[in-house]
MARKOLFI-116877 format. One record per residue: residue number from 1; x, y, z of N, C-alpha, C in turn; residue in three letters. Coordinates in Angstrom, 1 decimal, padded with zeros to 4 digits. Example, Ala and Ser with C-alpha at 12.3 -4.5 7.8 and 13.67 -1.06 7.14 Angstrom:
<atoms>
(1, (013.2, -005.7, 007.8), (012.3, -004.5, 007.8), (013.2, -003.3, 007.8), 'ALA')
(2, (012.8, -002.2, 007.1), (013.7, -001.1, 007.1), (012.9, 000.0, 007.9), 'SER')
</atoms>
This chain:
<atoms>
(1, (192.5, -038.3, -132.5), (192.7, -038.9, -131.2), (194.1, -039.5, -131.2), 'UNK')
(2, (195.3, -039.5, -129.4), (196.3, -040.0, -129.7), (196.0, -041.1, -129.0), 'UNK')
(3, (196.9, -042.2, -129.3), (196.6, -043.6, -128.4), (198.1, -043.6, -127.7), 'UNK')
(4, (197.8, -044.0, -126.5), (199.6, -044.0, -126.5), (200.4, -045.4, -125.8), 'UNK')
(5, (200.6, -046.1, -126.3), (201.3, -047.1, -125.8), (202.9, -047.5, -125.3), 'UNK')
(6, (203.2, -048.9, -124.9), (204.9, -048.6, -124.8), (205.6, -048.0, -125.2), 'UNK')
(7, (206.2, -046.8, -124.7), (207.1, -046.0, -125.6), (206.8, -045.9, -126.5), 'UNK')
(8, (205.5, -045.9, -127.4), (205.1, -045.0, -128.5), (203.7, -044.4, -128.8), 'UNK')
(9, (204.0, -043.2, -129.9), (202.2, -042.3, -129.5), (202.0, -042.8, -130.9), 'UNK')
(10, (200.5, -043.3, -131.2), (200.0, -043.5, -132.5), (198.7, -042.5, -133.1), 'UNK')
(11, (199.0, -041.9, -134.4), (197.7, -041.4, -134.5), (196.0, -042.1, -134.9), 'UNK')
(12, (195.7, -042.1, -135.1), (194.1, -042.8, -135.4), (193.2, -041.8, -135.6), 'UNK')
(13, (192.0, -042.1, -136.8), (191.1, -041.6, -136.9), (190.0, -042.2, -136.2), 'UNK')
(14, (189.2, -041.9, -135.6), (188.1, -042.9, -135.2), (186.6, -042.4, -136.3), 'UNK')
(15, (186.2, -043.7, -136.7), (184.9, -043.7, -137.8), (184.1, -043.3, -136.7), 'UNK')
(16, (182.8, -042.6, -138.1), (181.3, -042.7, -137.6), (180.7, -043.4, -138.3), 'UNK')
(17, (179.3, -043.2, -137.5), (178.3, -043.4, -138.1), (177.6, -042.3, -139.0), 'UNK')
(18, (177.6, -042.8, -140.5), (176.7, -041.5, -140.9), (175.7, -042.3, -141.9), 'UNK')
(19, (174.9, -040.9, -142.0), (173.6, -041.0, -142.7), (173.4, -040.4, -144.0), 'UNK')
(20, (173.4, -040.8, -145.4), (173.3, -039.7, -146.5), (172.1, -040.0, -146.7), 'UNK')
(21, (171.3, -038.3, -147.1), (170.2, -038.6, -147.2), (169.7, -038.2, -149.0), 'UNK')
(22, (169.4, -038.5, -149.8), (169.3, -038.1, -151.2), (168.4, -038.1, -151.7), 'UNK')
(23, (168.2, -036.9, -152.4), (166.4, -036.6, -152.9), (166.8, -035.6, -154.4), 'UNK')
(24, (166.4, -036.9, -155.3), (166.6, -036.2, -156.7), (166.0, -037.6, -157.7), 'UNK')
(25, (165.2, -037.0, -158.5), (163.9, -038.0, -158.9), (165.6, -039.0, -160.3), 'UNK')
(26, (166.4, -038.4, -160.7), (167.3, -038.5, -162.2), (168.1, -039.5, -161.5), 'UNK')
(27, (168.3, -041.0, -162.1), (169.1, -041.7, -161.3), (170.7, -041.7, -162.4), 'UNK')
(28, (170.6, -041.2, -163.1), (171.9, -041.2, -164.1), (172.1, -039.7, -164.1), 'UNK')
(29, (171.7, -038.7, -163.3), (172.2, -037.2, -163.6), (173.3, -036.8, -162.3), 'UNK')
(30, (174.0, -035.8, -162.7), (174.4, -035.1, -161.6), (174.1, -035.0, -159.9), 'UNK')
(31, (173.2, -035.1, -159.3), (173.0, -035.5, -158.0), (173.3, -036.5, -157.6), 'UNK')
(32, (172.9, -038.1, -158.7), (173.7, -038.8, -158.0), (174.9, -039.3, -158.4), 'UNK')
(33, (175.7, -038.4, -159.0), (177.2, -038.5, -159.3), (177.5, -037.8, -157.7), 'UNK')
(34, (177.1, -037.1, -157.4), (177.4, -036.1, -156.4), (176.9, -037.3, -154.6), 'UNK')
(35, (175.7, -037.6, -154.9), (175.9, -038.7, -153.8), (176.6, -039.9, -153.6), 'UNK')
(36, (177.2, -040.5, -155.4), (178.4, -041.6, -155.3), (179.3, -041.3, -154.6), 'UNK')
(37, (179.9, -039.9, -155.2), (181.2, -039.7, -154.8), (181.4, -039.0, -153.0), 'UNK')
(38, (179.8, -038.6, -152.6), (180.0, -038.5, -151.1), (180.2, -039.7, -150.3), 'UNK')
(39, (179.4, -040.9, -150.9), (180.1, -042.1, -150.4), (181.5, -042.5, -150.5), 'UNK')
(40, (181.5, -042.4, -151.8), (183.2, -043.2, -151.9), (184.0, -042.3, -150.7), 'UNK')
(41, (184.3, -041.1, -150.8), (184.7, -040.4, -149.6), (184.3, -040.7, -148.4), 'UNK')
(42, (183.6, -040.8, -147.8), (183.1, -041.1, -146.2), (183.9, -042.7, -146.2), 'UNK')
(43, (183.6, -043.4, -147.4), (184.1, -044.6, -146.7), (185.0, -045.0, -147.2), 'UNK')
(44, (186.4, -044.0, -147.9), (187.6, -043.7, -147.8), (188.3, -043.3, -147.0), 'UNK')
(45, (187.1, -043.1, -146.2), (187.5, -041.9, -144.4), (187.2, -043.2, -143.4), 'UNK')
(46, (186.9, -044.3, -143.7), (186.8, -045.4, -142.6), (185.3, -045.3, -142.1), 'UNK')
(47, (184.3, -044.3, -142.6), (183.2, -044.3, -141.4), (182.1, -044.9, -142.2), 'UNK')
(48, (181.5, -045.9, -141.2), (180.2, -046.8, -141.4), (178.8, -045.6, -142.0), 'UNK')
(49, (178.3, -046.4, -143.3), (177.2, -045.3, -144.5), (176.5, -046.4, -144.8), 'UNK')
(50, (175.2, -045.5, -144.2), (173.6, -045.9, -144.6), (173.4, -044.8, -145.4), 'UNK')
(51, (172.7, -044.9, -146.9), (171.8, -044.5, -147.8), (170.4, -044.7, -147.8), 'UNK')
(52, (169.8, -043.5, -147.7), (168.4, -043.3, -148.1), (168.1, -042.3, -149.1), 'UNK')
(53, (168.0, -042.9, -150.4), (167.6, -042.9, -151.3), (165.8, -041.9, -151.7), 'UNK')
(54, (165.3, -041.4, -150.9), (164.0, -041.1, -151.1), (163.5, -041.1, -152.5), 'UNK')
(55, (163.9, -041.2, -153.6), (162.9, -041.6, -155.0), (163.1, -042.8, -155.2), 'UNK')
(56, (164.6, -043.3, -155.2), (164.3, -044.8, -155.2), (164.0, -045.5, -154.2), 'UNK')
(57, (163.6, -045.0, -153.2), (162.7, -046.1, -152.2), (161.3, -045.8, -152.3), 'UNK')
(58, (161.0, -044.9, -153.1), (159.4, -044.4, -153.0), (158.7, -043.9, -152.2), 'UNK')
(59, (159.7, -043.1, -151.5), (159.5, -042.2, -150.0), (158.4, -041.5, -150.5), 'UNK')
(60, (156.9, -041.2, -149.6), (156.0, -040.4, -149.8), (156.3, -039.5, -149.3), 'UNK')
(61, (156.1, -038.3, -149.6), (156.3, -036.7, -148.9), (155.4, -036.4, -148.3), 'UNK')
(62, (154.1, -036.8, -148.4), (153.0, -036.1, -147.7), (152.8, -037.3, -146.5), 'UNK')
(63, (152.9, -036.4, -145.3), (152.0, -037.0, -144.3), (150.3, -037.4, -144.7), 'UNK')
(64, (150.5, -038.8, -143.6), (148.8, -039.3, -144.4), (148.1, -038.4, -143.0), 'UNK')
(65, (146.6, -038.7, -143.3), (145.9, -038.3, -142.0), (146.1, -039.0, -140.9), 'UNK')
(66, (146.4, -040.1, -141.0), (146.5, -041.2, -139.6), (148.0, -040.9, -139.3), 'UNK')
(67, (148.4, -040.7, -139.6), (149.9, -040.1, -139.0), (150.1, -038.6, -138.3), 'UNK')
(68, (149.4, -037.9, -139.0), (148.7, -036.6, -138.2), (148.1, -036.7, -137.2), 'UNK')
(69, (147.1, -037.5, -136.8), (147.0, -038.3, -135.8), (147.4, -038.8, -134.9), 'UNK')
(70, (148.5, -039.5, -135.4), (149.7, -040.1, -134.3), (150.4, -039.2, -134.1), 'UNK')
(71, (150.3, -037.9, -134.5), (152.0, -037.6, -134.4), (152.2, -037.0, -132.6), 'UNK')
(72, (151.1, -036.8, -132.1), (151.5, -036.6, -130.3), (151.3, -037.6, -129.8), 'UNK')
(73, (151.0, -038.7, -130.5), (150.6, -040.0, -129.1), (152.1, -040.5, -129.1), 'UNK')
(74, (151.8, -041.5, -128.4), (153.2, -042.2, -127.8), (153.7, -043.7, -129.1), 'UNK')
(75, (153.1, -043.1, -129.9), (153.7, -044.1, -131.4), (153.2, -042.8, -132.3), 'UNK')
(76, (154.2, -042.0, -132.4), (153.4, -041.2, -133.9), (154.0, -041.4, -135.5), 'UNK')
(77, (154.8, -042.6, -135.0), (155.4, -043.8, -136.1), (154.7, -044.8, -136.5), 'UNK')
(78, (153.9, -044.4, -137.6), (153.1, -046.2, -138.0), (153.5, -046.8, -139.2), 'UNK')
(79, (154.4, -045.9, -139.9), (155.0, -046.6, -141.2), (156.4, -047.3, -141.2), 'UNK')
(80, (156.3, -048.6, -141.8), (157.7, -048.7, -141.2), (159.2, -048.7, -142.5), 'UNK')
(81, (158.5, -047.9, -143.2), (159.5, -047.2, -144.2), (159.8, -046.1, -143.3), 'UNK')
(82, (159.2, -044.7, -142.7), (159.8, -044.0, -141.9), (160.5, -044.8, -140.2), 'UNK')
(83, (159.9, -045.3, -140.5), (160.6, -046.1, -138.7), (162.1, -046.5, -139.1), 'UNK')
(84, (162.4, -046.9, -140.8), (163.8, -047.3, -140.8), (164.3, -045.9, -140.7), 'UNK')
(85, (164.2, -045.2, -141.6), (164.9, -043.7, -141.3), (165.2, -043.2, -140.7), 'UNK')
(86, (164.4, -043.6, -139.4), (164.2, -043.0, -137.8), (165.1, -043.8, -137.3), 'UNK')
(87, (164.9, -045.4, -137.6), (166.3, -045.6, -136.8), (167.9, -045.4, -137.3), 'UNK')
(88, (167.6, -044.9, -138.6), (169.4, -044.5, -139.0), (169.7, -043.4, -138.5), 'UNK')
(89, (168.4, -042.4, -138.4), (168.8, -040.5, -138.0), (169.0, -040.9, -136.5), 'UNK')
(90, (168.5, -041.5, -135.8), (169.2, -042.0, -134.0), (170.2, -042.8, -134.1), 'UNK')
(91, (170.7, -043.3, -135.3), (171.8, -043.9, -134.9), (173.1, -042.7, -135.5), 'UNK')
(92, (173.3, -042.2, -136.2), (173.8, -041.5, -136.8), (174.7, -040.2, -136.1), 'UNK')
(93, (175.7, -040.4, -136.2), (176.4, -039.2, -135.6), (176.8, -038.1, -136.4), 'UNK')
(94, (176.4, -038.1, -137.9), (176.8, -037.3, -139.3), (175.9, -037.5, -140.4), 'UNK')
(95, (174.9, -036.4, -140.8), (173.9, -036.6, -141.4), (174.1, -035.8, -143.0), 'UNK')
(96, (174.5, -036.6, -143.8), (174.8, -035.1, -145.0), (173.3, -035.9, -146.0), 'UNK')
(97, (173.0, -034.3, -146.6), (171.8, -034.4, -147.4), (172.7, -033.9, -148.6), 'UNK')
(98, (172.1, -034.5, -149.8), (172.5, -034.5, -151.3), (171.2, -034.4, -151.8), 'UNK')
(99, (171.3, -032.9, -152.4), (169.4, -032.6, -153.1), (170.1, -031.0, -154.0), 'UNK')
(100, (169.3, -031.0, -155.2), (169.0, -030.0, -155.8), (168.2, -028.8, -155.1), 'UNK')
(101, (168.6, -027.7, -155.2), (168.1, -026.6, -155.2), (167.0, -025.9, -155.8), 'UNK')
(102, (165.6, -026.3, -155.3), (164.7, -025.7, -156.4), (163.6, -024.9, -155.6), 'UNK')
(103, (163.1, -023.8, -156.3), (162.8, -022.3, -155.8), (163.2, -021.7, -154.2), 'UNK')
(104, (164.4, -021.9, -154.2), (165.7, -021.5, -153.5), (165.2, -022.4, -151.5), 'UNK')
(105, (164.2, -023.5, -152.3), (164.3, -024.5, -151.3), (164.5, -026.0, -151.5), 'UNK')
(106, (164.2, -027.2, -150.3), (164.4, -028.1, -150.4), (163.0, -028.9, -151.6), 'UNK')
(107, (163.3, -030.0, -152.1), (162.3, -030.6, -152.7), (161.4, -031.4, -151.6), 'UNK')
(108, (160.4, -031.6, -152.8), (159.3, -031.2, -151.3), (159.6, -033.1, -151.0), 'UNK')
(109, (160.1, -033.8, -152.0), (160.1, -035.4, -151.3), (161.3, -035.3, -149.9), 'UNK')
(110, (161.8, -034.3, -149.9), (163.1, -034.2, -148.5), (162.3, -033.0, -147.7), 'UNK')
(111, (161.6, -032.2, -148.4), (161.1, -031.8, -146.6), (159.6, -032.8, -146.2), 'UNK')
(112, (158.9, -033.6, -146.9), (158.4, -034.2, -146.8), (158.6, -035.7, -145.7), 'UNK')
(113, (160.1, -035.7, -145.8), (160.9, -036.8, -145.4), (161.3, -035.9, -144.0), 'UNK')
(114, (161.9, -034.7, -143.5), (161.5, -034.2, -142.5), (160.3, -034.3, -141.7), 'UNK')
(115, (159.2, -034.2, -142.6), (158.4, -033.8, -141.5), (157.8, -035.4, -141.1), 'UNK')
(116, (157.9, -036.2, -141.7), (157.5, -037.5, -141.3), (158.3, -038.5, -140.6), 'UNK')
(117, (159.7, -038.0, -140.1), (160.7, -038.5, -139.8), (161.1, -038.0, -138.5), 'UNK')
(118, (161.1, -036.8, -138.5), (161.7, -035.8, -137.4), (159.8, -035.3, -136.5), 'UNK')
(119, (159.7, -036.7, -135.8), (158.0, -036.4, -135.0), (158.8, -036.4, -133.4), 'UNK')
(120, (158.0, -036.2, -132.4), (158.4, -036.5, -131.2), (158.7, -037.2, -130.7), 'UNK')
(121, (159.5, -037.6, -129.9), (160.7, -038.9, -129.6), (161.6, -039.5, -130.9), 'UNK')
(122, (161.8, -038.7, -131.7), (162.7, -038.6, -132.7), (163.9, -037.5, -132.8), 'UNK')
(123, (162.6, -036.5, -132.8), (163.4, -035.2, -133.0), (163.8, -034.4, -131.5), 'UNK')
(124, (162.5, -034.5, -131.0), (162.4, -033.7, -129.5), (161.8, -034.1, -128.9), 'UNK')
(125, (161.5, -033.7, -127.6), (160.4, -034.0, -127.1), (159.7, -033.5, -126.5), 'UNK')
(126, (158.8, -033.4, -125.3), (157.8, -032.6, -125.6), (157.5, -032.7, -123.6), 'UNK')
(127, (158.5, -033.0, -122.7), (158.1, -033.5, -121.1), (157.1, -032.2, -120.5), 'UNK')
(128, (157.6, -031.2, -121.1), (157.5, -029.7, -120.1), (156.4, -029.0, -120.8), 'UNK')
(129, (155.8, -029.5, -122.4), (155.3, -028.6, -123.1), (156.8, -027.8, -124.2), 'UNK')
(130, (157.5, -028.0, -123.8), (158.6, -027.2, -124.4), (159.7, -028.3, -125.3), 'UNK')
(131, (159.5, -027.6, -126.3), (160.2, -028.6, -127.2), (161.8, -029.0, -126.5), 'UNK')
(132, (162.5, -030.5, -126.7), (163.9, -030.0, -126.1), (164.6, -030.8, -127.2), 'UNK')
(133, (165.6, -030.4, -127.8), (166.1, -031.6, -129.0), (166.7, -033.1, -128.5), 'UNK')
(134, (166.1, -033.9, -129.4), (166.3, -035.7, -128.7), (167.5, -036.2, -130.0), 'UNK')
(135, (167.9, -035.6, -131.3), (169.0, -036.3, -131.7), (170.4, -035.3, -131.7), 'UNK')
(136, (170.7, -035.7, -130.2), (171.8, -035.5, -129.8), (173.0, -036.0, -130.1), 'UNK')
(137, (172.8, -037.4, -130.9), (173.7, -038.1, -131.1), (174.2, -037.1, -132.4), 'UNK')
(138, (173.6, -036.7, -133.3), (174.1, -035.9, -134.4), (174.9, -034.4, -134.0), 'UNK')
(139, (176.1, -034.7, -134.5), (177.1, -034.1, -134.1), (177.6, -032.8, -135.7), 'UNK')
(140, (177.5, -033.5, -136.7), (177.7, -032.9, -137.9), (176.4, -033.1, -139.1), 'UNK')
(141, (176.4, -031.5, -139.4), (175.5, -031.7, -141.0), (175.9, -030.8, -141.8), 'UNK')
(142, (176.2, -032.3, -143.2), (176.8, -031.4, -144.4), (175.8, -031.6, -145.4), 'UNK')
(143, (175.7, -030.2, -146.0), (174.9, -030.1, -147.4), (175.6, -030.2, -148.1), 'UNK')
(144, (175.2, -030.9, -149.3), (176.2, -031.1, -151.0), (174.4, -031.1, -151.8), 'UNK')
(145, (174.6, -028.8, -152.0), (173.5, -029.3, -152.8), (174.0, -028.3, -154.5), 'UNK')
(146, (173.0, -028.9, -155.4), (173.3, -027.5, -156.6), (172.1, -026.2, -156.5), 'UNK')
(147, (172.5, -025.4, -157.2), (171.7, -023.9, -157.1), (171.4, -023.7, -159.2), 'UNK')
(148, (170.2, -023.6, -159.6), (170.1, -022.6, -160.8), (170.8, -021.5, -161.0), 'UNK')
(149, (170.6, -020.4, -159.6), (170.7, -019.4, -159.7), (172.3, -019.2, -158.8), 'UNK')
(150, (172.7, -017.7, -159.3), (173.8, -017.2, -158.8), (173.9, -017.7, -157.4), 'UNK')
(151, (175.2, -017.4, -156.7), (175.3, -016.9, -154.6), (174.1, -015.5, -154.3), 'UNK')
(152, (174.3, -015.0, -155.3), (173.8, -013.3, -154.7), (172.7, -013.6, -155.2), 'UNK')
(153, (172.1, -013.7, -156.0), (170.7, -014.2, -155.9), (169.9, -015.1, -154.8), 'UNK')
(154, (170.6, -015.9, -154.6), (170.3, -017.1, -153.9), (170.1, -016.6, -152.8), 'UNK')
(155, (170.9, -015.4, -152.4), (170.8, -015.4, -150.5), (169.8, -013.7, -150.8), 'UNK')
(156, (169.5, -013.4, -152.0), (168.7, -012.1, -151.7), (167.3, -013.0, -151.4), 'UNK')
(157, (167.1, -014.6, -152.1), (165.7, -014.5, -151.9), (165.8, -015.7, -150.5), 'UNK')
(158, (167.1, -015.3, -149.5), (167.1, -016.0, -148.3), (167.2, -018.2, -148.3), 'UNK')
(159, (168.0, -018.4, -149.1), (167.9, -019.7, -149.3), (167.4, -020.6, -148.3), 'UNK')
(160, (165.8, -020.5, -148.1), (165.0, -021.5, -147.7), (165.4, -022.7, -147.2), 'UNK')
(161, (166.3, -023.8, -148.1), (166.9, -024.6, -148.1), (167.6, -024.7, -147.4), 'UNK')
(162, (168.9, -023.9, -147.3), (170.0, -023.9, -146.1), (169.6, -023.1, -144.8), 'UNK')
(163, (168.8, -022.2, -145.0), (167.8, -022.3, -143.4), (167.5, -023.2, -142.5), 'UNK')
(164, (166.7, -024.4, -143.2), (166.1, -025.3, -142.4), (167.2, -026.1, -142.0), 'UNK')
(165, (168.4, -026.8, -143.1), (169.0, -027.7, -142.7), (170.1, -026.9, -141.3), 'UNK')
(166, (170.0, -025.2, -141.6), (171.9, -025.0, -140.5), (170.9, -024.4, -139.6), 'UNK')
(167, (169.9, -024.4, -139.7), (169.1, -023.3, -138.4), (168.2, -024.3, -137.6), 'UNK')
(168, (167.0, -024.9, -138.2), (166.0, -025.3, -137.7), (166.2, -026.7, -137.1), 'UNK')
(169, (167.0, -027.4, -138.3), (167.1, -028.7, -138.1), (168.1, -029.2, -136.6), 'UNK')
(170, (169.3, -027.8, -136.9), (170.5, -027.9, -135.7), (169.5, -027.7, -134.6), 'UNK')
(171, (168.9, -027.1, -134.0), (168.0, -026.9, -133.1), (167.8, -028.2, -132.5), 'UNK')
(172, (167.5, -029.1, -133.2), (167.0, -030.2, -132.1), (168.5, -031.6, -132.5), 'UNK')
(173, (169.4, -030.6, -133.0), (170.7, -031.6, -132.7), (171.7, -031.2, -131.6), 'UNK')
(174, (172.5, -032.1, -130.9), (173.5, -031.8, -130.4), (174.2, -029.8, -130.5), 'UNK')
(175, (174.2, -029.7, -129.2), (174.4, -028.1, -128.8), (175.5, -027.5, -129.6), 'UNK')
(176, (176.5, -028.7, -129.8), (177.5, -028.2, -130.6), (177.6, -028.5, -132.0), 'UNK')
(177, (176.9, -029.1, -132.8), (176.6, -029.8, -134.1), (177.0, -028.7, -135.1), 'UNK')
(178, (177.8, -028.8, -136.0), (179.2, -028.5, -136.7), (178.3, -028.2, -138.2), 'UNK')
(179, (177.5, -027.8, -138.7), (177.3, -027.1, -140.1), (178.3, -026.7, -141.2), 'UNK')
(180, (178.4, -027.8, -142.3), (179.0, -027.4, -143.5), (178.0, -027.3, -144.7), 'UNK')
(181, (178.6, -026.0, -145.3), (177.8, -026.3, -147.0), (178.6, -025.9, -147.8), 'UNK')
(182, (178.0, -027.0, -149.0), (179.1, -027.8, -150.0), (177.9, -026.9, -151.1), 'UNK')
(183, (178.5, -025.6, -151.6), (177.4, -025.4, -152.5), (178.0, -025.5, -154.0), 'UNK')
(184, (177.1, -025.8, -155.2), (177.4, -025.2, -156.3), (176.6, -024.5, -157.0), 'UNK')
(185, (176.7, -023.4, -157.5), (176.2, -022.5, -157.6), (175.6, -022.1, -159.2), 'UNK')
(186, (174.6, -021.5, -160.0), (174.7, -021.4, -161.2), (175.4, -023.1, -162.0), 'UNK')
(187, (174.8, -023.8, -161.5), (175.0, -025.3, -162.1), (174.4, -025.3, -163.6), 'UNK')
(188, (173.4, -024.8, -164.5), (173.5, -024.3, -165.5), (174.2, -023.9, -166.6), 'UNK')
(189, (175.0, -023.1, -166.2), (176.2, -022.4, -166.6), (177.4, -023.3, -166.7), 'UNK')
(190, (177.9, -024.2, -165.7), (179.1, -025.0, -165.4), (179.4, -025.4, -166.4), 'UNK')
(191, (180.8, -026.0, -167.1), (180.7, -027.0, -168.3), (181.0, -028.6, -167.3), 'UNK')
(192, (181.8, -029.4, -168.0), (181.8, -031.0, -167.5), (183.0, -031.0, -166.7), 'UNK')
(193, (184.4, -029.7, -167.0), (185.7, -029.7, -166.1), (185.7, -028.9, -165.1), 'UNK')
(194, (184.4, -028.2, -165.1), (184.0, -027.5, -163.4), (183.1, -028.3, -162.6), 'UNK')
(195, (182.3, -029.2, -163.5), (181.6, -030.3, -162.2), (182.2, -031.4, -161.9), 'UNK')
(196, (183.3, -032.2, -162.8), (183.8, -032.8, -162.2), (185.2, -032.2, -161.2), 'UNK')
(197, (185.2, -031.0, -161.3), (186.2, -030.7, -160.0), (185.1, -030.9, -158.9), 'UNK')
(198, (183.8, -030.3, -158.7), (183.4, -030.0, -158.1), (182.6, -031.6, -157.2), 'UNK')
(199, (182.5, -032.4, -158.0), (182.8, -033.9, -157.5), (183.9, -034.5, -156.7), 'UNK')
(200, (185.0, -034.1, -157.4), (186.2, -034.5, -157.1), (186.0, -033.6, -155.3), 'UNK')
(201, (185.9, -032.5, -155.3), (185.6, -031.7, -153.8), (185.2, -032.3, -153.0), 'UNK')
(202, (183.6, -032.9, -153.5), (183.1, -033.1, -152.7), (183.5, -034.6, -152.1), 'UNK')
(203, (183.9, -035.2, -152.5), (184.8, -036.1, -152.1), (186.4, -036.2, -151.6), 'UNK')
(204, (186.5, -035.3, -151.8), (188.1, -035.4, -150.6), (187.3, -034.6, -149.7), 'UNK')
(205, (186.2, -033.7, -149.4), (186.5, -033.0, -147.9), (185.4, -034.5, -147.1), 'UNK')
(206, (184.9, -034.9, -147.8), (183.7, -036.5, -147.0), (185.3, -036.9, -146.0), 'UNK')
(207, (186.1, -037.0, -147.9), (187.5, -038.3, -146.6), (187.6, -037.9, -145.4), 'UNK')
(208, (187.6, -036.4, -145.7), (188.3, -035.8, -144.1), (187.2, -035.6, -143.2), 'UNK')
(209, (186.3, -036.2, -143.3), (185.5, -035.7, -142.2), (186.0, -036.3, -141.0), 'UNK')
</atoms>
């Protein structure tokens, strides 16, 4: 953005709001070296970061029955561990998820955290019978996840994973919402001077978001 005043033009970045969302049970392994350093970037980049933690907050993945219940009435929110989540994904203009790769999908405590999070008047809504997307405010979603297996493997068995987040989930964001993935690939294989480049990555492209 330029601002322009008395006889002079200034540049500026203007912050967001964003949202990391992180789902990996190991609090001293690789994932969340990979979610530190997506912080320290975002807010080397000036923009305001909420963390949700799903193991260490003890996010349940399964919907209960009484929330299956709610989920078409006009509260289908009765937990208010998901109601905070709900209010960070509406406030949020930039949502990046930090999660392992496992059988070439999400873990089930983050699609778990989808489906208990993303209900109607969250996600969409529902005036016509016809779904219409309600988090409009979300403008960008970046993945920073790792993979066991090769690229070519990964996408023969259709990566489940990055399906939902650049296909399904964009669906009920903002018409123009901007899809990045931060992948690493064969993380197995890596030694310690290829993942910490691959840290170091993922933290200068956060700055620039």
């Amino acid at each position: 953005m330029i601002r322009c005043g008395a006889g002079s033009i200034r540049r500026y970045r203007v912050w967001m709001q964003v949202l990391v969302v992180h789902a990996h049970p190991n609090r001293d392994g690789f994932s969340r070296a990979l979610r530190d350093a997506a912080v320290r970037g975002l807010e080397s980049g000036g923009h305001i970061v909420d963390v949700v933690d799903l193991y260490q907050e003890g996010f349940a993945a399964a919907m209960s029955a009484e929330e299956q219940i709610a989920y078409e009435s006009d509260e289908p929110i009765i937990d208010p561990q998901v109601r905070r989540s709900a209010d960070l994904l509406t406030a949020a203009e930039t949502v990046v998820f930090v999660y392992p790769t496992w059988w070439w999908g999400l873990p089930a405590i983050l699609k778990g955290w989808l489906d208990r999070v993303l209900v109607p008047g969250v996600a969409f809504t529902l005036g016509d019978g016809r779904p219409k997307p309600a988090l409009t405010n979300v403008r960008r979603l970046e993945a920073i996840t790792t993979y066991g297996s090769s690229r070519s493997y990964t996408q023969f068995f259709n990566d489940a994973g990055r399906r939902t987040i650049s296909r399904t989930l964009r669906l009920v964001c903002h018409k123009r919402t901007k899809v990045t993935w931060h992948p690493l690939y064969s993380i197995d294989s890596t030694n310690a001077d290829q993942r910490a480049a691959f840290l170091a990555k993922v933290e200068r492209r956060m700055a620039k978001l």
